[in-house]
C-alpha positions as YAML, in Angstrom:
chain: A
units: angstrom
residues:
- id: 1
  name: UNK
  ca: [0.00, 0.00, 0.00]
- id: 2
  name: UNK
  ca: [1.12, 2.90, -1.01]
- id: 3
  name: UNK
  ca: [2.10, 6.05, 1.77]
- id: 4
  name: UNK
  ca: [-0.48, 8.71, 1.74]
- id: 5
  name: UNK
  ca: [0.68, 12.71, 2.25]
- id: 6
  name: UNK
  ca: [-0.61, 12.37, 5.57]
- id: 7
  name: UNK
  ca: [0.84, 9.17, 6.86]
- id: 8
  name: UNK
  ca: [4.55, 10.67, 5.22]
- id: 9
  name: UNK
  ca: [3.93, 14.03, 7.20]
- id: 10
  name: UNK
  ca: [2.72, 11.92, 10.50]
- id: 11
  name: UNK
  ca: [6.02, 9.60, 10.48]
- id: 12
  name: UNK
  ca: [8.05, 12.88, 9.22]
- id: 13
  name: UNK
  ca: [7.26, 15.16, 12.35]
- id: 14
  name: UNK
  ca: [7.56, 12.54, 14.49]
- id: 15
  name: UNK
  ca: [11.34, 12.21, 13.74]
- id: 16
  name: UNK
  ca: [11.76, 15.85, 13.64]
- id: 17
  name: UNK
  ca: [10.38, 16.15, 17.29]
- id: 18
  name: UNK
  ca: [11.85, 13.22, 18.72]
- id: 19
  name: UNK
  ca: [15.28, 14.99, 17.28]
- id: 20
  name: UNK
  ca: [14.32, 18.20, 18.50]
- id: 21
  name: UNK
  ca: [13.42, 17.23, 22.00]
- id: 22
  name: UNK
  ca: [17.21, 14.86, 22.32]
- id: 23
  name: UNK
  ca: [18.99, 18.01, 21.19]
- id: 24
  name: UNK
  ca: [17.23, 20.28, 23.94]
- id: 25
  name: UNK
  ca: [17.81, 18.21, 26.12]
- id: 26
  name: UNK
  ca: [21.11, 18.13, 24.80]
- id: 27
  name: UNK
  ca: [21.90, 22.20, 25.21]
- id: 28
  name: UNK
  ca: [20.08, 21.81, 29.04]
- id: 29
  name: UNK
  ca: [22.64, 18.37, 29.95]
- id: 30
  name: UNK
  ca: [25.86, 18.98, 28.10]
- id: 31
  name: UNK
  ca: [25.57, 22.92, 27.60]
- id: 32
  name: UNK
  ca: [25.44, 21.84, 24.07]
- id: 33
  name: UNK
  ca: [25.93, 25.42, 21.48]
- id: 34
  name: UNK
  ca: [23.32, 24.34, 18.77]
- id: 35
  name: UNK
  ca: [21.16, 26.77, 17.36]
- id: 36
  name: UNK
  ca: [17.62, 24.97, 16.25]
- id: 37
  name: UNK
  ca: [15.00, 26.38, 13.99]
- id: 38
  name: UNK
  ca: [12.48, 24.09, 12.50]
- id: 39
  name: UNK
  ca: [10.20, 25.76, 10.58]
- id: 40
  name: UNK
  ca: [7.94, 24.50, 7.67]
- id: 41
  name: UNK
  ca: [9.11, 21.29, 6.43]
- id: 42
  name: UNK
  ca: [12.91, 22.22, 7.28]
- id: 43
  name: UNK
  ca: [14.92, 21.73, 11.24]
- id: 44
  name: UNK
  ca: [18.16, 23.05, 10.60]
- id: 45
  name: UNK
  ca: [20.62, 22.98, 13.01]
- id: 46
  name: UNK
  ca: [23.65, 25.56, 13.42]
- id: 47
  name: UNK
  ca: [26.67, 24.28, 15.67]
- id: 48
  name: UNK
  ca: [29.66, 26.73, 17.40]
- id: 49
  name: UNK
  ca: [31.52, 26.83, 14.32]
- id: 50
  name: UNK
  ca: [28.67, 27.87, 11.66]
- id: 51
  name: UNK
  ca: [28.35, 24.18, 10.45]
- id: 52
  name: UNK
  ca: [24.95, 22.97, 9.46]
- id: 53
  name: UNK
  ca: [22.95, 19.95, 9.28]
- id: 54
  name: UNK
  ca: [19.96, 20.73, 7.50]
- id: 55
  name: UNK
  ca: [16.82, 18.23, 7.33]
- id: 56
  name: UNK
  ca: [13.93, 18.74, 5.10]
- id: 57
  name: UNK
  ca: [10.66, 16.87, 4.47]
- id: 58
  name: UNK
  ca: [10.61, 16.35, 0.19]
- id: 59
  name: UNK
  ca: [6.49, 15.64, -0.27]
- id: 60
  name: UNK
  ca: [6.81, 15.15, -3.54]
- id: 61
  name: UNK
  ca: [8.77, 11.90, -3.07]
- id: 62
  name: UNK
  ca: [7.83, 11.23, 0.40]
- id: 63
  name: UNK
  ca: [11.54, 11.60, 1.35]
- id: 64
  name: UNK
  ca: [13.73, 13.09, 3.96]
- id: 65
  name: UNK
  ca: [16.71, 14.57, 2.73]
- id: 66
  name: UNK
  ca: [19.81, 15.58, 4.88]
- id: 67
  name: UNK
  ca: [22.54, 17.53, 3.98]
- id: 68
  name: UNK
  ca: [25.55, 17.91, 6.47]
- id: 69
  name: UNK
  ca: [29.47, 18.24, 6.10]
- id: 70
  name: UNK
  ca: [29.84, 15.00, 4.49]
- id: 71
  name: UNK
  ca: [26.98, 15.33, 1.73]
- id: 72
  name: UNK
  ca: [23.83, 15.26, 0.78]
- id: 73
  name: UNK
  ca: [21.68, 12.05, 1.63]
- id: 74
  name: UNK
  ca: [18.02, 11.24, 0.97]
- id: 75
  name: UNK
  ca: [15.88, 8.72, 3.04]
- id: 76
  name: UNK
  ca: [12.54, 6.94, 2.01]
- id: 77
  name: UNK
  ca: [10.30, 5.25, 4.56]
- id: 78
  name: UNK
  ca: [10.88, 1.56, 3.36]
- id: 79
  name: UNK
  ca: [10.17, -1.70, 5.62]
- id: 80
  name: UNK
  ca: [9.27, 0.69, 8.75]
- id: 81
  name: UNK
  ca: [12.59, 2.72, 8.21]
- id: 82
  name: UNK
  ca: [13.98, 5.33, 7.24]
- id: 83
  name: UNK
  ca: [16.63, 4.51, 4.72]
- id: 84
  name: UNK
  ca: [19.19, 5.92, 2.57]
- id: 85
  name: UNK
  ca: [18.34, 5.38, -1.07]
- id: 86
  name: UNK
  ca: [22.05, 4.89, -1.97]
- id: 87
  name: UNK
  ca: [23.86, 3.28, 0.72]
- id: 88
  name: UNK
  ca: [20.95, 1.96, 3.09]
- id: 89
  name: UNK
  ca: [22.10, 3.80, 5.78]
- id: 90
  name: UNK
  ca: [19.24, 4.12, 8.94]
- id: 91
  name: UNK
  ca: [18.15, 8.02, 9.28]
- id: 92
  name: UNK
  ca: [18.51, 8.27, 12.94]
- id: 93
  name: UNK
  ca: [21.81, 6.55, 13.55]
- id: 94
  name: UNK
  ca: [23.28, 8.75, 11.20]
- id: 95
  name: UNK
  ca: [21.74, 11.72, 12.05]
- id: 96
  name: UNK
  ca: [22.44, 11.17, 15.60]
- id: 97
  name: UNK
  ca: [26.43, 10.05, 14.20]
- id: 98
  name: UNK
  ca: [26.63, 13.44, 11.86]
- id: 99
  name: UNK
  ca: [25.60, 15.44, 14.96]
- id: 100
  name: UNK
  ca: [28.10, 13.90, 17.26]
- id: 101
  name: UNK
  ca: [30.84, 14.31, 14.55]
- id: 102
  name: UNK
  ca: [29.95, 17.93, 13.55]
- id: 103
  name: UNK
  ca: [28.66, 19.32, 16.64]
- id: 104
  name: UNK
  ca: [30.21, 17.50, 19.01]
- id: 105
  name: UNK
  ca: [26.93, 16.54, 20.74]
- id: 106
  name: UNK
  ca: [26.07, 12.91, 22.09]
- id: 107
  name: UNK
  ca: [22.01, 12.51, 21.80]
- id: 108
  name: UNK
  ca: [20.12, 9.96, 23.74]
- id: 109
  name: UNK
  ca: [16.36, 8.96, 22.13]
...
């Protein structure tokens, strides 16, 4: 069965605001510096050095796309994931991995 708009945008802002609530908790724990502003279908995050990660929701395709330090990476909701269309990578180890890498900040889910 194919995903619907609304299941896509259901499973997509869950992920945002599971990620949203780690990294605030993040800033209050670890006096984390990460600037977070999710707004529309974008959460970008701005570390102490000006680095991004930047996470949007892609309707069209039903896709999350990432793009951080290391490149651009876009994940489809396949078999109850979130995976990388090229590599297979899982969204939220990697996202949690490129934020520990760029930023410096350990997350807990």
């Amino acid at each position: 069965m194919a995903m619907t708009d609304t299941d896509f945008h259901r499973l997509a802002d869950e992920m945002f605001l599971s990620l949203e609530t780690a990294i605030e908790t993040a800033i209050d724990e670890q006096d984390a510096d990460v600037d977070i502003n999710a707004s529309g279908n974008v959460l970008q995050l701005t570390f102490e050095d000006n680095s991004q990660i930047v996470i949007n929701k892609q309707e069209p395709l039903h896709e999350l796309w990432i793009a951080t330090k290391t490149g651009g990476y876009h994940f489809g909701f396949i078999d109850n994931k979130w995976l990388d269309s090229r590599n297979n990578l899982e969204f939220m180890p990697f996202v949690l991995d490129s934020i520990a890498k760029q930023g410096g900040i350990t997350l807990r889910l």
